[in-house]
GUBAMAR-879788 format. One record per residue (C-alpha): x, y, z; chain. Coordinates in Angstrom, 2 decimals, padded with zeros to 5 digits. Last residue first. Example, Ala and Ser with C-alpha at 12.3 -4.5 7.8 and 13.67 -1.06 7.14 Angstrom:
! residues 2
013.67  -001.06  007.14  A;
012.30  -004.50  007.80  A;
***
This chain:
! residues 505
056.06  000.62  -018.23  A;
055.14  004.19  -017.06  A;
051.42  004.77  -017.01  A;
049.27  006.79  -019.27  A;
045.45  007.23  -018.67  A;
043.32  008.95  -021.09  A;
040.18  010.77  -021.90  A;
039.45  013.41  -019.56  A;
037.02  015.71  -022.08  A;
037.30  019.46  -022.46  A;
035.39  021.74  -024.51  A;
036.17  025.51  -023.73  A;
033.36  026.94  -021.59  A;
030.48  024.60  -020.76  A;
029.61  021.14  -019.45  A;
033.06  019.87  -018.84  A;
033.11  015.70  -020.01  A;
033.90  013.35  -017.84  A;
034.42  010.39  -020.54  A;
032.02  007.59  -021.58  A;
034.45  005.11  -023.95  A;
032.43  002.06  -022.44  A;
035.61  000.90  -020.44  A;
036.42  004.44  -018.86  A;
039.69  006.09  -018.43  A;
041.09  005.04  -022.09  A;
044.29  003.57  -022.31  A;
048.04  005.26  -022.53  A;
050.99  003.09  -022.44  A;
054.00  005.37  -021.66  A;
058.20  004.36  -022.31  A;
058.97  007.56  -023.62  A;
058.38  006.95  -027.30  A;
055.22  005.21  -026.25  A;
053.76  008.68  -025.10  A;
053.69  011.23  -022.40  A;
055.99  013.71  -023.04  A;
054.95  015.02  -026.83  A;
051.40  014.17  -025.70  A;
050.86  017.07  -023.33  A;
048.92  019.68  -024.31  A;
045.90  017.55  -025.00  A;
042.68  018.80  -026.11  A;
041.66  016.26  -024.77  A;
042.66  015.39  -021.33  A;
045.67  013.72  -019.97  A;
045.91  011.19  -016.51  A;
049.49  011.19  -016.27  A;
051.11  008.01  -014.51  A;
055.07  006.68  -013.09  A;
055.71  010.58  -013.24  A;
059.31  011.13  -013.18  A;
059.62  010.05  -016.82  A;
062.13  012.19  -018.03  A;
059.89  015.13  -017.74  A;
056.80  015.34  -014.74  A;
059.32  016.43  -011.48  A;
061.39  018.31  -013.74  A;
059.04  020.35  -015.38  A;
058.19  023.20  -012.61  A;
061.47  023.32  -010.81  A;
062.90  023.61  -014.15  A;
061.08  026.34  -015.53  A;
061.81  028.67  -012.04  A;
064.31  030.91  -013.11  A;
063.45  030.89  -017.08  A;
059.97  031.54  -016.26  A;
060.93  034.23  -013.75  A;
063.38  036.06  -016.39  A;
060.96  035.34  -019.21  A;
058.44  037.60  -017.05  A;
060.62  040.28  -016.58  A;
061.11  040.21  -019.98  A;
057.41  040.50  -020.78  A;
056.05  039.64  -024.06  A;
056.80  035.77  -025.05  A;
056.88  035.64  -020.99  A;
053.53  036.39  -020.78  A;
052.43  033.36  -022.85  A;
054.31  030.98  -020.65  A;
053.39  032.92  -017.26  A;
049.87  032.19  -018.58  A;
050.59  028.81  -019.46  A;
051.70  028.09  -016.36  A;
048.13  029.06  -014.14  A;
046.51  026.97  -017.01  A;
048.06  023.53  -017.06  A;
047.22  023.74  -012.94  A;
050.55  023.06  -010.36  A;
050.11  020.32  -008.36  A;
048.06  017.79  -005.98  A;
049.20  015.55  -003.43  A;
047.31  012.12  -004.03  A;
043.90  011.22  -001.15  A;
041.70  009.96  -004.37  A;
039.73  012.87  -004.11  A;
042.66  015.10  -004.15  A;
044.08  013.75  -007.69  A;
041.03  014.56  -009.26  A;
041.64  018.30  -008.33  A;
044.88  018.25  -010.69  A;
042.68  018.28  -013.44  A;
044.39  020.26  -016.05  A;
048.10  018.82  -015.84  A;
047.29  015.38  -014.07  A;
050.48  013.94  -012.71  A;
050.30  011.22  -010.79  A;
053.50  009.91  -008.65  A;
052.01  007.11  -008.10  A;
051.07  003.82  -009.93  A;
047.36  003.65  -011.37  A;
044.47  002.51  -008.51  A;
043.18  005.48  -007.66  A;
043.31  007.04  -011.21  A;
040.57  004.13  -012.71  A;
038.43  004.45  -009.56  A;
038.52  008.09  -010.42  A;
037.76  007.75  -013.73  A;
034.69  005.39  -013.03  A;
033.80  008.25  -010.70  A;
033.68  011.03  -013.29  A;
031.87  008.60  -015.93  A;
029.36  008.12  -013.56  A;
028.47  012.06  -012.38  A;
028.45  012.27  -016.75  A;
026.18  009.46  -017.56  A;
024.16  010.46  -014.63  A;
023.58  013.39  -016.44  A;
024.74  017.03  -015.47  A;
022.72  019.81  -017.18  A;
023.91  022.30  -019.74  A;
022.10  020.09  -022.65  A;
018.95  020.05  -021.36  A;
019.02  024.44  -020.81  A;
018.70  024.50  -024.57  A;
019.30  027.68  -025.71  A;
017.64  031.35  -026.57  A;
020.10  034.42  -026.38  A;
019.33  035.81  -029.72  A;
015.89  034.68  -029.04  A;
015.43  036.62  -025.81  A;
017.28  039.75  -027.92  A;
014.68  039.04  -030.24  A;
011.75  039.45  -027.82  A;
013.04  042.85  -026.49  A;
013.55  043.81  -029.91  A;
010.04  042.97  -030.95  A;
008.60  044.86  -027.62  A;
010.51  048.06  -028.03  A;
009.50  048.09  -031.78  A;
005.77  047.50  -030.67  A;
006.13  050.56  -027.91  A;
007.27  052.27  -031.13  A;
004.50  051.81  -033.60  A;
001.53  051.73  -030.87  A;
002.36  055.19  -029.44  A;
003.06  056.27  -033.47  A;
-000.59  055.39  -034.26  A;
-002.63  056.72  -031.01  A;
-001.33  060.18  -032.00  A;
-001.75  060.90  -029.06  A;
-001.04  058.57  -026.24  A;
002.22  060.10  -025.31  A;
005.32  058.25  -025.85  A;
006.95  058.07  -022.24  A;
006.72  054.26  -022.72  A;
009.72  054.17  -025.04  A;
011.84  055.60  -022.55  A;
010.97  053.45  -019.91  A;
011.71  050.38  -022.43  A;
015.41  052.06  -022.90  A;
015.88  051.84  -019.40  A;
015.12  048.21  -018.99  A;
017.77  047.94  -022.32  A;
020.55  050.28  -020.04  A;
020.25  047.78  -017.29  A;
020.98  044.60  -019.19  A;
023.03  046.12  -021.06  A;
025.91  046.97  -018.04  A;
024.93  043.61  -016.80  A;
025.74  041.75  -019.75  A;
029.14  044.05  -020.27  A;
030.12  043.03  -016.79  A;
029.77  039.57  -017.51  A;
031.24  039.21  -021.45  A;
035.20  039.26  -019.87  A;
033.83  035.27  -018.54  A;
033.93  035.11  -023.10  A;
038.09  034.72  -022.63  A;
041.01  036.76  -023.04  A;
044.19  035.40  -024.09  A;
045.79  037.69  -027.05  A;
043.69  040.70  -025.40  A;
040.16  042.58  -026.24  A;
038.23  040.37  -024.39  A;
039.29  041.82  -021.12  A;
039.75  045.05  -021.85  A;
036.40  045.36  -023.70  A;
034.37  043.69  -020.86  A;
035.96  046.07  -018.33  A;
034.99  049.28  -021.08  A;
031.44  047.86  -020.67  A;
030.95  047.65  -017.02  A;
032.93  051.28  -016.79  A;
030.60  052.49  -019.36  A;
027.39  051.46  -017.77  A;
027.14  053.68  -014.26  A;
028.46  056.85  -016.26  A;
026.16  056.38  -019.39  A;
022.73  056.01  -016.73  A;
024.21  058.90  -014.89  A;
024.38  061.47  -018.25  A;
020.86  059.67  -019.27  A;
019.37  060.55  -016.21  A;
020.60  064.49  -016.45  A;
019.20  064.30  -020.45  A;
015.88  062.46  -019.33  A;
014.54  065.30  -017.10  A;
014.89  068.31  -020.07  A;
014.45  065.27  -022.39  A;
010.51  065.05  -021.30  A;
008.74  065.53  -024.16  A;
010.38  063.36  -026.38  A;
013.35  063.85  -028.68  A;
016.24  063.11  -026.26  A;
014.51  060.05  -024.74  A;
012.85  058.86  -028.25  A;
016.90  058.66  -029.39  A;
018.37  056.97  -026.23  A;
015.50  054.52  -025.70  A;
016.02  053.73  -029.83  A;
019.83  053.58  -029.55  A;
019.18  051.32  -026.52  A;
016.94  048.79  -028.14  A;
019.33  048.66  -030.87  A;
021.91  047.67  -028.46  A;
019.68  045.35  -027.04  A;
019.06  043.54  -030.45  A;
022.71  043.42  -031.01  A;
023.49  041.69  -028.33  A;
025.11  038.75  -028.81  A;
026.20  038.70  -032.45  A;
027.52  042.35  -031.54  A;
029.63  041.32  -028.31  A;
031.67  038.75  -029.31  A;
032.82  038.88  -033.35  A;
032.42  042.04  -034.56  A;
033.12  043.73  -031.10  A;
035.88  041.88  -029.71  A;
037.70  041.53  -032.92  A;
037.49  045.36  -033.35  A;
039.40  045.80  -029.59  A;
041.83  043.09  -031.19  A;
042.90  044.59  -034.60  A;
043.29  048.09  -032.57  A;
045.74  045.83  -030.21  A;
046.04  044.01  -026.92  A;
049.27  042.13  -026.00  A;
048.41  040.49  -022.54  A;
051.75  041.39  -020.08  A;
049.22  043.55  -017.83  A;
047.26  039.98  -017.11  A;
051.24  038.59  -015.82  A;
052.62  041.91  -014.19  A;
049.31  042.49  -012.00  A;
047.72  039.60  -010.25  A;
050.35  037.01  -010.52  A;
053.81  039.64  -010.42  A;
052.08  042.15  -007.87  A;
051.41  039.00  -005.86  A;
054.76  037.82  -005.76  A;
055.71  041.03  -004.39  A;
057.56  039.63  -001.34  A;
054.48  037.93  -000.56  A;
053.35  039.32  002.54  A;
054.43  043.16  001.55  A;
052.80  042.78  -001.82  A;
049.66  041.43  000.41  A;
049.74  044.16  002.34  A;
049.89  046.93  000.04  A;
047.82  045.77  -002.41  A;
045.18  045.62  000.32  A;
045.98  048.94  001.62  A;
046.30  050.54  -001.96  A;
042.72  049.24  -002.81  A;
041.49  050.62  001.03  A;
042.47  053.81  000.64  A;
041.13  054.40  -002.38  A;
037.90  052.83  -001.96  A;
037.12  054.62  001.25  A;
038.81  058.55  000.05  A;
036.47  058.00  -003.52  A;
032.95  057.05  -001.59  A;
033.97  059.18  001.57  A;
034.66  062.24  -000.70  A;
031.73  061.26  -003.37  A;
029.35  061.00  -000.06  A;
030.41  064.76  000.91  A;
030.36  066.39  -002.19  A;
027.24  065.20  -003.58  A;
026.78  067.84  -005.85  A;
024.84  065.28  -008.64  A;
027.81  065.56  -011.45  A;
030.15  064.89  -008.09  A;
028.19  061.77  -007.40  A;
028.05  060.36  -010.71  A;
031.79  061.31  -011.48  A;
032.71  059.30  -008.17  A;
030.97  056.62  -009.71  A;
032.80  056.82  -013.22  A;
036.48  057.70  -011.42  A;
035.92  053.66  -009.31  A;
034.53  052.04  -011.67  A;
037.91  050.85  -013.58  A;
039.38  049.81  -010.16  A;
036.85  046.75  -010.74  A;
039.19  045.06  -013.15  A;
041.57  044.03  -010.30  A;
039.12  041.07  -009.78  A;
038.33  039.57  -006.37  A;
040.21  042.08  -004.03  A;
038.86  044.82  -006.82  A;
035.29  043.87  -005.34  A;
036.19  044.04  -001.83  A;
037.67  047.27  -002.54  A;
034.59  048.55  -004.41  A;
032.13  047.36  -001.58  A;
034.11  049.10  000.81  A;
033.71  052.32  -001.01  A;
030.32  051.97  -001.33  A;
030.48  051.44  002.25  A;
032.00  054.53  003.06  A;
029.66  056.65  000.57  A;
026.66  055.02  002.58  A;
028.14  056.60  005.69  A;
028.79  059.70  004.23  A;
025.35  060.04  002.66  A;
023.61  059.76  005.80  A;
020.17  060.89  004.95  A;
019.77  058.35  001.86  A;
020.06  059.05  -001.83  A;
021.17  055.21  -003.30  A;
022.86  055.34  -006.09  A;
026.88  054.75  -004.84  A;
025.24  051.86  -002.87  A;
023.70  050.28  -005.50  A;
027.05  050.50  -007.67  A;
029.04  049.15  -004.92  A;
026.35  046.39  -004.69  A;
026.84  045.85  -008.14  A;
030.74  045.30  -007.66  A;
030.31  043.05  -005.13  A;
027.81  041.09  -007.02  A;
029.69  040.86  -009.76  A;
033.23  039.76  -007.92  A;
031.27  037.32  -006.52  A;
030.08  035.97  -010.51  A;
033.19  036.33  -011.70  A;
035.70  034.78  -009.02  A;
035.72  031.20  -010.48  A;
033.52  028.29  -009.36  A;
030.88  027.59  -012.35  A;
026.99  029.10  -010.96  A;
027.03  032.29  -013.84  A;
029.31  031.24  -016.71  A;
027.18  030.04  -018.82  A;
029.38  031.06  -021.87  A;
029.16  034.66  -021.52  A;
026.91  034.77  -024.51  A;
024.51  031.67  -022.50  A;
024.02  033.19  -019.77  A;
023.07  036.56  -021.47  A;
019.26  035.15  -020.98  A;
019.73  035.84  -017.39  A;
021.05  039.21  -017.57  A;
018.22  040.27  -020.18  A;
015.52  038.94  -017.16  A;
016.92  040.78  -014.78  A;
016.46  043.61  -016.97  A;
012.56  042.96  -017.28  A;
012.29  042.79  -013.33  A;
013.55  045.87  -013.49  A;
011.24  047.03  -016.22  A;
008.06  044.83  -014.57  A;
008.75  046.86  -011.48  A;
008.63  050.25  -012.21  A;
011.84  052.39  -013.17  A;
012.98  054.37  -010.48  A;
016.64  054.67  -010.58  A;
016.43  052.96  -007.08  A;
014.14  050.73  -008.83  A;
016.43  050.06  -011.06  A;
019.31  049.54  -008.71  A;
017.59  047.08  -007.41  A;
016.83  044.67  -009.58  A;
020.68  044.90  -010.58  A;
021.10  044.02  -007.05  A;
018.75  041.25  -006.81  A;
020.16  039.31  -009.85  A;
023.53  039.97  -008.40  A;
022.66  038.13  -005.12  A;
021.41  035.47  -007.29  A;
024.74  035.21  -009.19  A;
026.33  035.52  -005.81  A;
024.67  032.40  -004.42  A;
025.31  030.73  -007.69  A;
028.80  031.30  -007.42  A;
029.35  030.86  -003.93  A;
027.20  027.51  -003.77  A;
029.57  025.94  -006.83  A;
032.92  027.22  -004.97  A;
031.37  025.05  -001.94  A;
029.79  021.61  -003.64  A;
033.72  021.42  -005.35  A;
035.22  021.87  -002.57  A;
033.73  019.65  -000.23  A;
034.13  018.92  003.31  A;
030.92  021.07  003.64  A;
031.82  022.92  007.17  A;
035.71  023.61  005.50  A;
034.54  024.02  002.07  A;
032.25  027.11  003.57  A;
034.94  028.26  005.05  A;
036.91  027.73  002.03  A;
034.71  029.42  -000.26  A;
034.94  032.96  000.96  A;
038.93  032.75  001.10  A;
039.24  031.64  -002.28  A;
036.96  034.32  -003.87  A;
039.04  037.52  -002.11  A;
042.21  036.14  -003.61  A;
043.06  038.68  -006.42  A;
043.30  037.23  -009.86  A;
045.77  035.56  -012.45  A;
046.11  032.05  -011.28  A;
048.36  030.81  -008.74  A;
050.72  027.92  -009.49  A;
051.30  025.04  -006.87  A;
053.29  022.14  -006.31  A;
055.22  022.00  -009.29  A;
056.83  025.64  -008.87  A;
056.23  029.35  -008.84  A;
057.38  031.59  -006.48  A;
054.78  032.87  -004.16  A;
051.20  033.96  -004.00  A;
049.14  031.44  -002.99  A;
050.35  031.16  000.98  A;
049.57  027.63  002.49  A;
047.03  027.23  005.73  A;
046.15  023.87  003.99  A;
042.24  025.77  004.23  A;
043.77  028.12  001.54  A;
045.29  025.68  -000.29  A;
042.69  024.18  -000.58  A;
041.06  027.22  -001.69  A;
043.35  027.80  -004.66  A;
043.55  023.97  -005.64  A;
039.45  023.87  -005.89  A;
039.63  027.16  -008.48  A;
042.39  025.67  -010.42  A;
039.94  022.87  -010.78  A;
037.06  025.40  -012.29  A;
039.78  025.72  -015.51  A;
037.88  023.20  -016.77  A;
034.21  024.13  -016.73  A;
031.88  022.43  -015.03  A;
034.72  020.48  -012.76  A;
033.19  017.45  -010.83  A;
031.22  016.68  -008.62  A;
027.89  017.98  -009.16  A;
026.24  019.05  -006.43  A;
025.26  023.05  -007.44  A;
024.56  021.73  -011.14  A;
020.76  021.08  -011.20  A;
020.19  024.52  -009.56  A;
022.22  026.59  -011.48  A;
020.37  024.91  -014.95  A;
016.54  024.84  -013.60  A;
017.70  028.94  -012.05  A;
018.61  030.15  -015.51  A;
016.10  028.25  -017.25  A;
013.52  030.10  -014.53  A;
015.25  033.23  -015.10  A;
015.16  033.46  -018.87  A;
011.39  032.00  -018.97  A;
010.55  034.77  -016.53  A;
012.06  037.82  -019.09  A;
010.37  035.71  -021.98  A;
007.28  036.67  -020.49  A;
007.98  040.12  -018.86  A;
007.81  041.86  -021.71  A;
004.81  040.31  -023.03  A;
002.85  040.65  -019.54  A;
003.43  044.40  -019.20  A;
001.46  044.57  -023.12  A;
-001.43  043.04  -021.96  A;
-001.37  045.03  -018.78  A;
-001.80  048.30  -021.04  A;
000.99  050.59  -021.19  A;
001.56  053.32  -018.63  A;
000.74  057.17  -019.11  A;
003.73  058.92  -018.00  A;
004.23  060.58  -014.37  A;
006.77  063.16  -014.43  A;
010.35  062.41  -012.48  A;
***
């Protein structure tokens, strides 16, 4: 790479500014949240009944019933928290510590690969600082307890790994690879890396790392599906594979995603991008740029086309907006490199487009501006949670709680089955005929123990899915968890507020 005149130190410290105001809000937010007892975001309590089941010694894939439901993903997550649950005694404390603890580590990655792309300092810090801001597009998603933010770092490090030039390529190739199967063992979606980074390597002529990188991963995906097929009489493929491939996704959709999601987000760093990507192939140095911008494309697609495939169905969700963030995040620190290879002369045009640079990096900080006060736990909130509890512990058992089965746990009840982990069968099966087959196999193993007034209480949430069963009609009285009206509220995601108690009279 040539040397380039750098920028002034006044102009280093404005893109860095709002860059360390993203991370420290980032960090005030993660920070405040790690003890909090209670579910952040609501379908976090499917999370706590995955790993304790895990630490019950219990299989999660199986046939579905009342007891337990898995959710859509691989189990690599579960397994990582429950040690850590097991030491902690607490659930909820250890999914929160392995999702900020891998947010961080992602942080540091994507630092990293920058500088292994050599761009100085203040740039990588400067994308760090875009994929802290983007916690609020992908609905501050960053410290809750679900397999994004591990499966992130996993697949960053894979990225790192694939980057870095050392002497012993093959070894580094092998664990690239293994960071790519640990990171598809968390999320299928990383399988979508897997021909872009072998393309980087092979459009470099690095034969021998791209052979270990590609024969590693490989291997070691079909192993793991493999084996836990094998283990779970294919209950796995059905959770993990059949149900998210059963989404309906259309033209109409993909556009959705893009008019709706993504652009309103980040449309500042997009046209921060379009500008590195234009002064890059007009400047002086495009005969260096061009190769960088072929491996820059390669190591951002496959994060973006993984948002896209995830939004972009009937029941995706804004958690589909990480990968994308990330993938931005380091193409808009590239973009500013670009823009700083102007020359100095003429003096005018320097100061015209390293000022453009700077006023989009600023807006996209204020496209992604919010108030970190309102994402943090109150002691309203952490006593409304345990006035519900007291309320739960002493109604008339069986309980059922559709979407906060965890509660049940604290109070010492047998948990169940998660709203969430049946509605996706539900929705698949509108799509899927192998799917109906299941649902229609297994529906009354799932209802029966909450219909015809089986449960003596239900402790129901708003919005509520469940009213239809539990109501006078059927012999319920429903009241209000809490006397002042203050109810556990989730503090991000899709609204949800425990509201009511409904016992059997």
């Amino acid at each position: 790479m040539k040397n380039f005149s750098s920028p002034g130190v006044l102009f280093r410290i404005c893109l860095i500014a709002p860059a360390v105001v993203a991370v420290f809000s980032f960090l005030t937010v993660a920070l405040s949240r790690v003890a909090f007892p209670f579910a952040l975001e609501w379908l976090e309590a499917g999370t706590y009944t995955h790993v304790a089941r895990v630490l019950e010694g219990k299989p999660i894939y199986a046939a579905p019933s009342y007891e337990f439901i898995a959710m859509i993903y691989p189990p690599l997550y579960y397994y990582v928290a429950a040690p850590l649950a097991g030491l902690t005694g607490n659930i909820m404390l250890s999914i929160h510590l392995v999702s900020m603890g891998s947010a961080l580590a992602a942080f540091l990655l994507l630092y990293g690969i920058c500088r292994v792309r050599r761009l100085p300092r203040s740039l990588s810090f400067l994308a760090v600082g875009f994929a802290a801001a983007s916690y609020k597009a992908t609905g501050f998603w960053f410290d809750i307890g679900r397999v994004d933010m591990l499966f992130m770092a996993l697949l960053l490090a894979a990225v790192l790994l694939v980057t870095l030039r050392p002497r012993r390529e093959g070894v580094t190739g092998v664990a690239a690879g293994v960071a790519l199967a640990l990171a598809f063992a968390t999320k299928q979606q990383a399988v979508v890396a897997l021909p872009f980074l072998v393309f980087v390597l092979l459009l470099e002529r690095r034969w021998k790392k791209a052979l270990a990188f590609a024969g590693s991963a490989a291997l070691l995906m079909a192993l793991f599906v493999w084996g836990l097929a094998a283990a779970s009489e294919n209950w796995f493929l059905f959770y993990v594979f059949t149900l998210p491939g059963s989404a309906p996704a259309s033209a109409a959709w993909f556009a959705d995603t893009w008019r709706i999601l993504l652009w309103p987000a980040f449309w500042p760093l997009v046209a921060l991008i379009l500008l590195g990507v234009t002064l890059a192939l007009l400047g002086n140095h495009r005969r260096d740029n061009l190769p960088r911008l072929v491996s820059l494309a390669l190591l951002v697609l496959p994060l973006l086309l993984m948002s896209y495939l995830s939004l972009a169905k009937q029941w995706g969700y804004v958690n589909g907006f990480l990968p994308a963030a990330f993938g931005l995040a380091l193409a808009g620190a590239e973009a500013v490199f670009y823009a700083m290879q102007i020359p100095l002369t003429p003096r005018w045009v320097r100061a015209v487009v390293l000022g453009l640079a700077l006023a989009l990096v600023w807006l996209q900080f204020g496209v992604s501006r919010y108030d970190p006060r309102t994402q943090i736990p109150s002691a309203a909130n952490v006593t409304a949670g345990y006035q519900a509890l007291d309320t739960i512990n002493h109604a008339p058992a069986p309980i059922f709680a559709p979407t906060d089965s965890y509660l049940l746990d604290m109070i010492g009840q047998p948990m169940h089955f998660q709203a969430s982990a049946l509605s996706d069968i539900t929705l698949a099966a509108r799509y899927n005929p192998k799917v109906e087959d299941v649902l229609n196999r297994y529906q009354a193993g799932i209802s029966g123990p909450y219909l015809r007034g089986n449960a003596a209480a239900a402790v129901l949430a708003e919005p509520n899915w469940y009213r239809e069963v539990f109501n006078e009609e059927n012999g319920y009285t429903c009241e209000s968890l809490t006397d002042d009206g203050e109810m556990l509220v989730t503090m991000t995601g899709a609204k949800h507020a425990l509201g009511e108690l409904c016992v059997l009279h």
